[in-house]
C-alpha positions in Angstrom: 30.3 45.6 -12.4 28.4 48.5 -14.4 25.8 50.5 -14.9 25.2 53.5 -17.0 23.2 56.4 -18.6 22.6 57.6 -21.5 25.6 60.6 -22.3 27.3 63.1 -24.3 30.4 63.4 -26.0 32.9 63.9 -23.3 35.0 66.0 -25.6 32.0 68.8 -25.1 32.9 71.3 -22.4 29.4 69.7 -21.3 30.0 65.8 -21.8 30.3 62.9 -19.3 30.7 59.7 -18.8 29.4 58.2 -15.9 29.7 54.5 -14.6 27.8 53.1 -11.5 29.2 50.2 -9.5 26.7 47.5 -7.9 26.9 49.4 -4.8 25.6 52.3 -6.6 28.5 54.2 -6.3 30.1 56.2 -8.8 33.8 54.9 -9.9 34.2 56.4 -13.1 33.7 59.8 -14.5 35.0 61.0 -17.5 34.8 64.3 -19.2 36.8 67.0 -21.2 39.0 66.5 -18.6 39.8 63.0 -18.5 39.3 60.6 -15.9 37.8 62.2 -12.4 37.9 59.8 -10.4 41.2 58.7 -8.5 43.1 55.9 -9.7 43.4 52.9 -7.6 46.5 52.5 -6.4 46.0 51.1 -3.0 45.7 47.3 -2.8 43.6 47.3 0.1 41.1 49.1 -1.4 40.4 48.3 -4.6 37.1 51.1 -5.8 36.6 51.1 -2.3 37.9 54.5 -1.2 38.6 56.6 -3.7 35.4 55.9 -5.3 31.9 58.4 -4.7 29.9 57.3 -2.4 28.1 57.6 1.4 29.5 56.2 4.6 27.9 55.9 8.1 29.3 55.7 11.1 28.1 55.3 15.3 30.3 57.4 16.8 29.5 55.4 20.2 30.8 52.4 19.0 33.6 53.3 16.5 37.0 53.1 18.1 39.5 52.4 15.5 42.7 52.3 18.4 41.0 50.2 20.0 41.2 48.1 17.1 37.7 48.4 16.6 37.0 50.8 13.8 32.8 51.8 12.5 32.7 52.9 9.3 30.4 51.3 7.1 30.7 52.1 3.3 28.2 51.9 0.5 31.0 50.8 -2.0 32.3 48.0 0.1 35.0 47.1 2.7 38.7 46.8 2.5 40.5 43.6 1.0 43.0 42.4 3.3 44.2 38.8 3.3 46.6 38.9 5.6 44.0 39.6 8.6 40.9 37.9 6.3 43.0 34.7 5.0 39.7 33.3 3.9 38.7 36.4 1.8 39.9 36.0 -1.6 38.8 38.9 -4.0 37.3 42.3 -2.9 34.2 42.1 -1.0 31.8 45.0 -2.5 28.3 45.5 -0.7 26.1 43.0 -2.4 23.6 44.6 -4.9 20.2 44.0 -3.9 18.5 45.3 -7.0 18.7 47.6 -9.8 16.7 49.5 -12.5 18.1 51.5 -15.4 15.4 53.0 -18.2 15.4 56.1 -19.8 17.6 58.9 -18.3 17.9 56.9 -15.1 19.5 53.7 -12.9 18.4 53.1 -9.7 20.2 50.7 -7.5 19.5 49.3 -4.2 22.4 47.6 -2.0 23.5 46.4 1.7 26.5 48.3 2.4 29.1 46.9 4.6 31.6 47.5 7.4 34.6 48.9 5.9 37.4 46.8 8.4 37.0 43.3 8.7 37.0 41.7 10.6 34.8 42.9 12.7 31.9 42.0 15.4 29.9 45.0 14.0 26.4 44.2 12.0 25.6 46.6 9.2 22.1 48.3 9.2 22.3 50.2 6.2 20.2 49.7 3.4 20.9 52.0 0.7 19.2 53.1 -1.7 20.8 55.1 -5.0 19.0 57.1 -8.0 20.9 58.8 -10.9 19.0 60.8 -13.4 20.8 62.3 -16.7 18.8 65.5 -17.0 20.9 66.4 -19.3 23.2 70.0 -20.3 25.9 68.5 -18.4 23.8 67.8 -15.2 23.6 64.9 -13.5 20.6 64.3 -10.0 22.1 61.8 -7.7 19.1 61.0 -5.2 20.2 58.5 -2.3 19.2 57.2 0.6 20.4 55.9 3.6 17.8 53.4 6.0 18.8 52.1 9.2 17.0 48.8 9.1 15.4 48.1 12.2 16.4 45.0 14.0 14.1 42.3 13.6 13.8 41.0 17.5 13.8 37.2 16.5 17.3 37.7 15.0 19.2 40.2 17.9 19.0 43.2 19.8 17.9 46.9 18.5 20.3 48.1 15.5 23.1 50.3 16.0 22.1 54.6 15.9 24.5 56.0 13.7 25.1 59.2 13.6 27.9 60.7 11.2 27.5 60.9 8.1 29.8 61.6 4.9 27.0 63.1 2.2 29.1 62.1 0.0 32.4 61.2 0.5 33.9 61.9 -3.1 37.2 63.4 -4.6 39.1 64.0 -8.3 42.4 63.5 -9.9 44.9 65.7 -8.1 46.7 65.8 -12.0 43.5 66.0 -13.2 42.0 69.2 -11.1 44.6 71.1 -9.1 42.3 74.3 -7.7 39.2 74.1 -5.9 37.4 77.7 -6.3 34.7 78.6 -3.6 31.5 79.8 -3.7 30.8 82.5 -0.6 27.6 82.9 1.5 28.1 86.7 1.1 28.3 86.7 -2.7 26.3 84.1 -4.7 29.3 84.0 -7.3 32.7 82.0 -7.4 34.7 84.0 -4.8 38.2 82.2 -4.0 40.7 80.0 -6.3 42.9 78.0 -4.1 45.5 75.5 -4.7 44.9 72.6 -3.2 45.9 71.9 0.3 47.0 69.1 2.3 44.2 67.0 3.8 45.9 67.1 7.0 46.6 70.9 6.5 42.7 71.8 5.6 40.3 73.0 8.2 36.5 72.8 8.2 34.1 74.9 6.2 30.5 75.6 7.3 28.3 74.7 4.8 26.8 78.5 5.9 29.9 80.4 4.6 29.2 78.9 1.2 26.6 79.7 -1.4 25.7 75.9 -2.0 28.1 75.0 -4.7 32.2 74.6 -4.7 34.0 73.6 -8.1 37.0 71.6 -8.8 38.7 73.3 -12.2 41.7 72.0 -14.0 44.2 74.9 -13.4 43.4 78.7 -13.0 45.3 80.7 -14.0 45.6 83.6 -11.5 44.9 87.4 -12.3 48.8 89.3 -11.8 48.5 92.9 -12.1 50.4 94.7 -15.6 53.8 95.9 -15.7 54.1 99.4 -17.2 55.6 99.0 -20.1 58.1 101.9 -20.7 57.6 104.7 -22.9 60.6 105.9 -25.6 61.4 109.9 -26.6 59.5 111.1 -29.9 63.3 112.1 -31.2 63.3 108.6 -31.5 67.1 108.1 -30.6 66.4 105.1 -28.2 66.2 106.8 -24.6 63.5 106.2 -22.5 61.3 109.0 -20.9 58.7 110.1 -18.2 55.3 108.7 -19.9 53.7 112.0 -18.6 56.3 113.7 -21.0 54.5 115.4 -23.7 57.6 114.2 -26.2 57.0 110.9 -24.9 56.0 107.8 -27.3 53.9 104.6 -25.6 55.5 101.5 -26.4 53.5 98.4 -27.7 54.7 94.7 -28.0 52.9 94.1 -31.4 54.7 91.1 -32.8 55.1 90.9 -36.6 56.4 88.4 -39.0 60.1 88.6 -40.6 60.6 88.9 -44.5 59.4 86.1 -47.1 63.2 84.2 -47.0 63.2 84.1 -43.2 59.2 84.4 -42.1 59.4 83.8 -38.0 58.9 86.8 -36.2 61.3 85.9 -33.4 65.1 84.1 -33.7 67.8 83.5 -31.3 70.0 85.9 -30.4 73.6 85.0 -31.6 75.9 84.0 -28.3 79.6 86.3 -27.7 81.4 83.3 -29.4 79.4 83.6 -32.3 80.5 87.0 -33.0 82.9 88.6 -34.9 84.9 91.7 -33.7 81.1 93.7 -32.4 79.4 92.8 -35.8 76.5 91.4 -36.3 76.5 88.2 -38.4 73.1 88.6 -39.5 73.4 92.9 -39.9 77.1 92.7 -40.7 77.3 96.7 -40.8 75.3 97.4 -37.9 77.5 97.4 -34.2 76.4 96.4 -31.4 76.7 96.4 -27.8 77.0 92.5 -25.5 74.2 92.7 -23.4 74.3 91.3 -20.0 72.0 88.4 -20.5 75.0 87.4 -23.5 77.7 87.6 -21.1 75.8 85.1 -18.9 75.0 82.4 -21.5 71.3 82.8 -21.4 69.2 81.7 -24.2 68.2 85.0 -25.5 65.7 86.3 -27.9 64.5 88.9 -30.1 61.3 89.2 -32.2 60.5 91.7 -34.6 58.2 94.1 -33.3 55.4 96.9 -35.0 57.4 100.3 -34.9 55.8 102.5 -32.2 58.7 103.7 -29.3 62.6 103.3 -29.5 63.8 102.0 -26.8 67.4 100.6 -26.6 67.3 99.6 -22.6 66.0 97.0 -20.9 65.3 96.2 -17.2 67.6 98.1 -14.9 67.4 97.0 -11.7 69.6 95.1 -9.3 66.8 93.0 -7.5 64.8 90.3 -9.3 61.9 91.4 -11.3 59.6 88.8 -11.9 57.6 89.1 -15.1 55.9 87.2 -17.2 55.1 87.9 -20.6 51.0 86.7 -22.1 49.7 86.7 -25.5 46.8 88.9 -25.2 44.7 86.7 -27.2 45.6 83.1 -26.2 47.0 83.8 -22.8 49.7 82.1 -23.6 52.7 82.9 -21.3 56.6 82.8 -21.0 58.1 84.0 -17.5 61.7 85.8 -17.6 64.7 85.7 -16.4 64.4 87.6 -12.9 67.5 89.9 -13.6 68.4 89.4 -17.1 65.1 89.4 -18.2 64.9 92.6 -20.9 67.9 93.3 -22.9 66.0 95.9 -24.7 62.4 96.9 -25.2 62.7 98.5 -28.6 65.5 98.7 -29.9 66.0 99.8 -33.8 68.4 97.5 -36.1 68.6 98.8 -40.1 65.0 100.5 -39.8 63.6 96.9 -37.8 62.9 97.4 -34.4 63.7 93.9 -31.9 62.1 93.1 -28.8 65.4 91.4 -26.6 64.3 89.1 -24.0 66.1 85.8 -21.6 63.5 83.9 -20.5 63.4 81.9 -17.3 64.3 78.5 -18.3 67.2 77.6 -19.9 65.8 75.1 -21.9 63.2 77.4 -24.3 63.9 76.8 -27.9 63.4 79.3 -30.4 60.4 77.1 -31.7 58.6 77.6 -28.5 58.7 81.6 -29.2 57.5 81.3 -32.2 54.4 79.2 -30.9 53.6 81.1 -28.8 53.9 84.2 -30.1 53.1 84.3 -33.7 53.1 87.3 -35.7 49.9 89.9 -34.9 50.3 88.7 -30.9 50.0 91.7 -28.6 51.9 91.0 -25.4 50.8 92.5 -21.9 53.4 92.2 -19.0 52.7 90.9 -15.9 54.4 90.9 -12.4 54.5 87.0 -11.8 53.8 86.6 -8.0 56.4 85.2 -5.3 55.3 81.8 -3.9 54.4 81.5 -0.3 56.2 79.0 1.3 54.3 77.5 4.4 55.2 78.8 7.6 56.0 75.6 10.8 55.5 75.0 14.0 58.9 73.6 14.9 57.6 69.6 14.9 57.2 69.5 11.1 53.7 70.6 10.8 52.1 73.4 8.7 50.3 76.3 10.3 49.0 79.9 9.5 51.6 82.3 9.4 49.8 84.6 11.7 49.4 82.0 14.8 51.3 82.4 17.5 52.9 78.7 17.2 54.5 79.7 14.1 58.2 80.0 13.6 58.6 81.5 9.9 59.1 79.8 6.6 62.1 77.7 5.6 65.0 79.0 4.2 66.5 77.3 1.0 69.8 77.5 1.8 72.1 74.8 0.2 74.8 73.2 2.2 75.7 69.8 0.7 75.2 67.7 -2.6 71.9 67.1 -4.2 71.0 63.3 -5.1 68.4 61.3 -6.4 66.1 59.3 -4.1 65.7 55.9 -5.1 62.7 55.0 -2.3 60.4 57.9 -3.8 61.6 57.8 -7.2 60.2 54.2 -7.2 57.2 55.0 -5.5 55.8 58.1 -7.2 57.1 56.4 -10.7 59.2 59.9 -11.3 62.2 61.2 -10.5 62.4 62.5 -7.3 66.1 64.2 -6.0 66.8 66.0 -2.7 69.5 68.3 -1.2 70.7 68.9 2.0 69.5 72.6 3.2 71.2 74.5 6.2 69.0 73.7 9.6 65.9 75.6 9.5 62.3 75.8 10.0 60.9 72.1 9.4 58.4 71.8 7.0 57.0 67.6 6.0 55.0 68.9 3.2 55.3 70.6 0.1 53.3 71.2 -3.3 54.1 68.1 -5.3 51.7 69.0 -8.0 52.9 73.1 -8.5 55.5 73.6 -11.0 58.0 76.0 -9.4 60.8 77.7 -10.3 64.3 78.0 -8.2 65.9 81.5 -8.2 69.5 82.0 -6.7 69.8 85.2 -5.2 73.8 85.1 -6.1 73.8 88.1 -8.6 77.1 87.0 -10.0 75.9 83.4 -10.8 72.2 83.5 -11.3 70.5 80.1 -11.3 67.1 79.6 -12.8 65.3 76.2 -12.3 61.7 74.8 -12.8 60.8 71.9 -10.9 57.5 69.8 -11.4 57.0 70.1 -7.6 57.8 69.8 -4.0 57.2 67.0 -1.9 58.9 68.5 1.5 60.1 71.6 1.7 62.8 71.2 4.4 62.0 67.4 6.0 64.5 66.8 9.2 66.1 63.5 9.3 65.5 61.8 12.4 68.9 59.8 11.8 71.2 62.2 10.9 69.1 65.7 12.2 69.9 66.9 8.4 67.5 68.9 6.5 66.6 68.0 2.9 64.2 69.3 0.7 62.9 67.1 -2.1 61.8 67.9 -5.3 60.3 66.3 -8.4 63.2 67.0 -10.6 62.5 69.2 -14.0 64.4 68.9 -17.4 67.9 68.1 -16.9 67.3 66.3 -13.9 69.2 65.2 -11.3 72.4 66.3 -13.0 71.6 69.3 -13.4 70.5 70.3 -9.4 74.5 68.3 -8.2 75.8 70.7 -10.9 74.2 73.8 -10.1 72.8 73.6 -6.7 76.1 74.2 -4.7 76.6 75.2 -1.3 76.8 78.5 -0.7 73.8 79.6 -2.7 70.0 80.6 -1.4 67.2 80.7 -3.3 63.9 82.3 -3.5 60.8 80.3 -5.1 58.4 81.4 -7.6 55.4 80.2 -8.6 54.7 79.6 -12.1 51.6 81.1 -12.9 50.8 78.9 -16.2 47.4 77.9 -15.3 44.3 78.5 -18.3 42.2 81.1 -18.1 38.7 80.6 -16.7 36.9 80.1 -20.3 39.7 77.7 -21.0 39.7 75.7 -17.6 37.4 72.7 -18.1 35.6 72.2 -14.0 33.4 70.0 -12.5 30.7 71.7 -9.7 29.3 69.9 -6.8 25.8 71.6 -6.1 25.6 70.2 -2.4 22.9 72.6 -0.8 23.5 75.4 1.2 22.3 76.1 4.8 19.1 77.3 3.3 18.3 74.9 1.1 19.4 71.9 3.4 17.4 73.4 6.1 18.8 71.7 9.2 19.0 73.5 13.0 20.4 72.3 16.2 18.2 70.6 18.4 15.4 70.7 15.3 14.6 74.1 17.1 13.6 75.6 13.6 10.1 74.2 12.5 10.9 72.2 9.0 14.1 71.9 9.6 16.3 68.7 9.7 17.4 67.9 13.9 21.2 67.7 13.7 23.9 68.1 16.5 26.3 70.5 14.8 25.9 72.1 11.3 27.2 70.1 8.3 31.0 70.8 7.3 33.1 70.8 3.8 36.5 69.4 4.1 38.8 68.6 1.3 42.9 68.1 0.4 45.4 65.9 -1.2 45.5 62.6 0.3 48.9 62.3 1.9 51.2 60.3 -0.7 51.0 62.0 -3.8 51.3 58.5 -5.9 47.8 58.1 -4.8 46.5 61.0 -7.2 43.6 62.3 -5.1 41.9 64.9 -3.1 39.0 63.6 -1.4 36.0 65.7 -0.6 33.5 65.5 1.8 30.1 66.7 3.6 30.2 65.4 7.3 26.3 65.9 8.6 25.8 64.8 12.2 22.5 64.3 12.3 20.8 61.3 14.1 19.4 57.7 12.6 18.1 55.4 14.6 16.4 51.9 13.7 13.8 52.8 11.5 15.4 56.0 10.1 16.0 57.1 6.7 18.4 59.8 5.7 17.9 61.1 2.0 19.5 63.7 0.2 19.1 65.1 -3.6 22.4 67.0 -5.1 23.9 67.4 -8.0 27.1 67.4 -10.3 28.1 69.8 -13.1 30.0 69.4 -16.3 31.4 72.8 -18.0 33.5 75.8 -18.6 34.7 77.2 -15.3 33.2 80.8 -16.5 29.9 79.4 -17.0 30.0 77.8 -13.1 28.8 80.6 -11.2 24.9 81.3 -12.9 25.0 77.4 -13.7 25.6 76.2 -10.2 22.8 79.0 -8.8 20.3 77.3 -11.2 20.1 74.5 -9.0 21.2 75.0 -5.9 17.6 75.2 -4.3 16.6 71.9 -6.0 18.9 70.4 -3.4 17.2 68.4 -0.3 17.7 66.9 2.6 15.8 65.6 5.6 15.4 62.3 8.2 12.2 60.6 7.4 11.8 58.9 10.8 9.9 55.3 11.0 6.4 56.1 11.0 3.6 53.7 12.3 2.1 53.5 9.1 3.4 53.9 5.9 1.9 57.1 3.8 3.8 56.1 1.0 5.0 53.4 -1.3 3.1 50.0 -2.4 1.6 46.7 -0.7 4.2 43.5 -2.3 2.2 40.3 -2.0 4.7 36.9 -2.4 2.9 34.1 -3.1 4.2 30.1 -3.7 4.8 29.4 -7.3 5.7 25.5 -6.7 6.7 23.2 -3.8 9.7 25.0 -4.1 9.8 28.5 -5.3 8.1 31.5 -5.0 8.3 34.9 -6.7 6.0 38.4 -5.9 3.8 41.2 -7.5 2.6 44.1 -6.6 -1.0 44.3 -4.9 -2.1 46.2 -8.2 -0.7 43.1 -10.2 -2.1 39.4 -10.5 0.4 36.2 -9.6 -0.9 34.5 -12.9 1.4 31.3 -11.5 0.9 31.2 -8.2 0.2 27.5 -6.4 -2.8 26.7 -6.3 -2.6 23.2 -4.5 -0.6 24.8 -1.8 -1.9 28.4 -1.5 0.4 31.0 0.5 0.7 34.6 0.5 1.9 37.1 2.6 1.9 40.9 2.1 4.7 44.0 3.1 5.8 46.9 1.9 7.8 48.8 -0.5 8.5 51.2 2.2 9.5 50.9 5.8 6.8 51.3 9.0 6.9 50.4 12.7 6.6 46.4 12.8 7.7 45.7 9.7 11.3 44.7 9.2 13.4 44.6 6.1 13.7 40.8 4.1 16.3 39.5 1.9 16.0 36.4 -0.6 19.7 34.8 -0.3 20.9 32.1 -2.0 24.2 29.9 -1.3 24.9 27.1 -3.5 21.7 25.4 -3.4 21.0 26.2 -0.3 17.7 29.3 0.0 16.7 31.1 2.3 14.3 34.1 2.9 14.0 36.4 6.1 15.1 38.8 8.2 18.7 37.9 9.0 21.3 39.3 6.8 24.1 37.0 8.1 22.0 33.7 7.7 24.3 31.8 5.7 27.8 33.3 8.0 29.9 30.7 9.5 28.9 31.0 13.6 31.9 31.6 15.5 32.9 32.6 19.5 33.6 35.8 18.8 30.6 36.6 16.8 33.0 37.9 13.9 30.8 38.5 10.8 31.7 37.2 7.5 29.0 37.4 5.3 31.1 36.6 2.1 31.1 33.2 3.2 28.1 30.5 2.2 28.5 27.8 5.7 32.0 27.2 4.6 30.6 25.0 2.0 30.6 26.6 -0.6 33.5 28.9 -2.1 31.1 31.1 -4.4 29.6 34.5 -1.8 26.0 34.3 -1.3 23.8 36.2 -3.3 21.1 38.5 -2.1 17.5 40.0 -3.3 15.8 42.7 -1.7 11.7 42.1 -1.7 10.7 45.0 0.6 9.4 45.1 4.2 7.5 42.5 6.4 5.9 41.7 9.5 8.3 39.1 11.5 7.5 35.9 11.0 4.9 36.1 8.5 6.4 35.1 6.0 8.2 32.2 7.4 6.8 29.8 4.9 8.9 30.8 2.0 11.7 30.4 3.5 13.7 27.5 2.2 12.7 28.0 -1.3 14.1 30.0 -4.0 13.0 33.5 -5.0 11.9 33.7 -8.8 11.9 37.0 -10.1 9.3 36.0 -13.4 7.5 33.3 -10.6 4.3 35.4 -10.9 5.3 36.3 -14.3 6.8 38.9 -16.0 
């Protein structure tokens, strides 16, 4: 089904794989990453839509409630028996031709109407070039030609006139944040989670500066929490840094003594100790600290003796902060309001950092990975998750519009429970709980971890989930609010046994994403309005004649099981018979910190224009077929000699490698041992009243598709004589 080029070792920040179907699509893309491309989980489509490719629609013609949908896709159209009884495997637009040397593969193909059945013809010829050229850059040069109707075979082809350039998308696991170029800036601007797809609006190619880059998951910037500063007396108070007495206080992590090397252990629980001692410093007192009295998992790591300081946190509202080694970035949030026990505080001439941290579950081993002894820490306030704001009918929009009625309130009111139906179709566990009526919401962020926060001071509740599928969906049976949520450790049992009625909670996001020279990404360098040069009404000399500037839109595809965010250029430009659209972009392979210069590199190497059918043909090569026996025939160039052409029955006719007025595109088709050679496409189709097309099937005599050969174009009728025979590819010789 494959073709390839040459790579690099996808474990490179740099290194892809690529694989091209027959179609010329891309359906496989490895890197760094993993796997790009979506997984197919749809039956119906099988590397049919969430593949990489171009689709073409007529706008006048497609009416999909009508039940008769136009969307004609280069990879191939949907596989439904139940409406296509006769149609037993996928049927992918039939490769016409390919080429692979060197760093590239070319590959021509007929690409087909997506919904079958269907009364629609397809005119589109595509043509596909991918070039390695190598530093993690990949050309993709493609064409689209609306083959002009020969008039022996039926009326005028159809003018379509929307086009996806591309229609492509990634791995939802794979990259969760898009991050935006802006026209205004030529660097990376904006890191956004993904949205919804039906959530997104449009983007103007304009307000981008050509590029826009899927990374793995960025981790976003959250400003420093001033640390406190101790007294110079050293007896454990804090003070006013701008005291001159005052002593700065560093978290500089350091390792214990040889018998007991860890720099950080756990802190011993109430019921572990004995009258106020301290089992491990039996002759030093000590005070219970809050976070003790609440059964937290609490910690303490040896610290590098700068400030005393014996308190902690002291506030009554949540504080939500995150702790990040300096050097690896790597990060542990806290408990909101038992976060600190104490900053400093000296033990027998040791000074112990005392900390809860967020999740119940953190082991002492995870500490100690990720902060060994020389870490540094920095504080950081960890940011409050946005919940979307509704409309009242379920739907998501901007806070600020005046259809807007707030954000839900996570307010429990019943039991929580595990949902069977999404468990079994997302392949995880997914639980809900009934919520208190409130603002609907039928979408959530099921790829965000996110962490649960009762605001009950007396019983604080911390819980990370892997994600939300709806934040507060309203049962139309019942009128009950739920949310759902893809459960996190301890599961289901854990959300009926601490998720009670009576208890509201606030969300926050986990901000555990890699920092931008950690994050591997993937840029899409699709032109901007400069470089694509188009204008409405083709009032701009040079400029392609469209009928609304090209737009970006992107999001998760509905179901989450599915695993993908499509994205897409929609250009509205015109092709009637004759035309050809062609476009050059590219794709790039790297760090996300090394996106913005790459990306600018090549942004004005992309292209785009309508080459319309000329009268004559400036370009391309005279093809001269010729008889090679009384009953096959094969072709050559007009620079090239048949060396085994006929000679007792001498025929030749001559065409073109590229289209012109009066000359019409012909295929060499073969079904069974049946042959035929000409301008209709749907030759070998079984005729039928309703003209539906079904151009997998060879006269319903034969159960193996037809197979088809694209020779270039050719003045109706002139060819007429080879028709019947059997193309040879080496008939003149190889």
């Amino acid at each position: 089904m494959s073709n390839g080029l040459p790579q690099n070792n996808t474990l490179e920040p740099k290194g892809w794989t690529l694989r091209i179907s027959k179609a010329g699509n891309i359906y496989s893309f490895k890197g760094p990453w993993g796997q790009a491309v979506a997984p197919q989980t749809l039956a119906k489509s099988p590397f049919v839509d969430e593949v990489w490719q171009d689709v073409a629609v007529s706008t006048n013609l497609n009416n999909p409630s009508g039940g008769r949908p136009y969307f004609i896709h280069q990879a191939g159209a949907y596989f439904d028996q139940v409406i296509n009884p006769n149609l037993t495997s996928p049927w992918y637009s039939p490769n016409l031709g390919s080429n692979c040397s060197g760093n590239s593969c070319s590959i021509v193909s007929w690409s087909q109407q997506a919904h079958l059945p269907t009364v629609f013809n397809s005119s589109k010829l595509e043509f596909s070039r991918y070039t390695n050229c190598g530093d993690g850059v990949y050309e993709h040069v493609f064409g689209m030609h609306n083959m002009a109707t020969d008039p022996n075979v039926g009326p005028p082809s159809d003018t379509l006139d929307y086009l996806n350039t591309l229609w492509w998308g990634v791995r939802t696991s794979t990259f969760r944040d898009i991050v935006r170029s802006n026209s205004s800036s030529p660097y990376l601007a904006k890191v956004d989670a993904l949205p919804d797809w039906a959530s997104v609006g449009l983007l103007s190619v304009s307000e981008t500066a050509g590029y826009s880059v899927f990374a793995e998951h960025v981790r976003l910037e959250s400003p420093n929490y001033p640390l406190p500063c101790g007294s110079s007396t050293g007896d454990g108070s804090k003070v006013s840094c701008s005291d001159p007495m005052s002593v700065p206080l560093v978290l500089e992590i350091i390792a214990g003594p040889p018998s007991d090397p860890d720099p950080c252990t756990l802190e011993e629980s109430p019921a572990k100790k004995r009258k106020g001692k301290n089992l491990t410093h039996p002759h030093t007192p000590i005070e219970e600290s809050p976070a003790s009295s609440m059964d937290l998992p609490t910690f303490r790591c040896r610290l590098n003796t700068t400030a005393n300081i014996n308190g902690g946190l002291e506030s009554e509202t949540p504080q939500y902060l995150t702790l990040v080694n300096t050097n690896t970035k790597a990060i542990l949030s806290l408990h909101p309001l038992r976060g600190v026990t104490a900053w400093s505080r000296e033990e027998s001439g040791v000074n112990f950092f005392i900390f809860s941290p967020a999740e119940n579950t953190t082991t002492v081993a995870n500490i100690n990975e990720k902060f060994p002894a020389g870490t540094i820490l920095r504080v950081e306030y960890e940011p409050l998750y946005q919940l979307p704001c509704g409309d009242g009918t379920g739907n998501v929009v901007d806070c600020s519009s005046p259809s807007s009625l707030g954000q839900p309130v996570i307010s429990i009111i019943g039991d929580c429970e595990k949902s069977a139906d999404y468990t079994n179709l997302y392949g995880k566990i997914v639980a809900r709980c009934r919520i208190l009526p409130t603002v609907p919401v039928n979408s959530g962020d099921p790829y965000m971890p996110l962490t649960f926060v009762s605001n009950n001071t007396n019983a604080q509740i911390s819980y990370q989930v892997f994600g939300v599928l709806y934040w507060s969906y309203k049962d139309p049976s019942t009128n009950y609010f739920y949310i759902y949520v893809f459960t996190g450790d301890g599961g289901v049992l854990f959300l009926k046994n601490n998720f009670y009625p009576g208890l509201t909670f606030t969300v926050l996001f986990k901000n555990d994403g890699k920092p931008w020279d950690q994050n591997m990404a993937l840029s899409s360098i699709h032109g901007s309005s400069s470089s694509l040069k188009e204008s409405v009404g083709g009032a701009i000399d040079g400029s392609m004649n469209v009928n609304g500037e090209t737009e970006i839109r992107y999001g998760i595809a509905g179901n989450p099981s599915r695993d993908y965010t499509p994205f897409t250029m929609r250009t509205f430009t015109t092709l009637n018979e004759g035309d050809t659209y062609v476009k050059r972009h590219f794709m790039i392979a790297d760090r996300l910190d090394r996106m913005a210069n790459r990306s600018l590199d090549w942004v004005n190497e992309t292209y785009q224009a309508v080459n319309y059918e000329p009268v004559e043909s400036s370009s391309g090569q005279r093809i001269r077929l010729f008889k090679t026996s009384s009953s096959t025939f094969g072709g050559a160039l007009a620079s090239e000699t048949c060396a085994h052409m006929d000679s007792s029955d001498f025929f030749y006719c001559a065409g073109s490698t590229t289209p012109k007025k009066g000359y019409y595109a012909h295929f060499a088709i073969t079904c069974g041992s049946q042959y035929y050679f000409g301008t209709d496409r749907y030759f070998f189709s079984p005729k039928n009243a309703g003209d539906v097309k079904q151009p997998w099937i060879c006269n319903s005599a034969d159960s193996s598709p037809p197979s088809y050969k694209f020779l270039g174009f050719y003045p109706s009728g002139n060819c007429s004589a080879l028709n019947g025979l059997l193309f040879d590819p080496l008939g003149c010789g190889s």
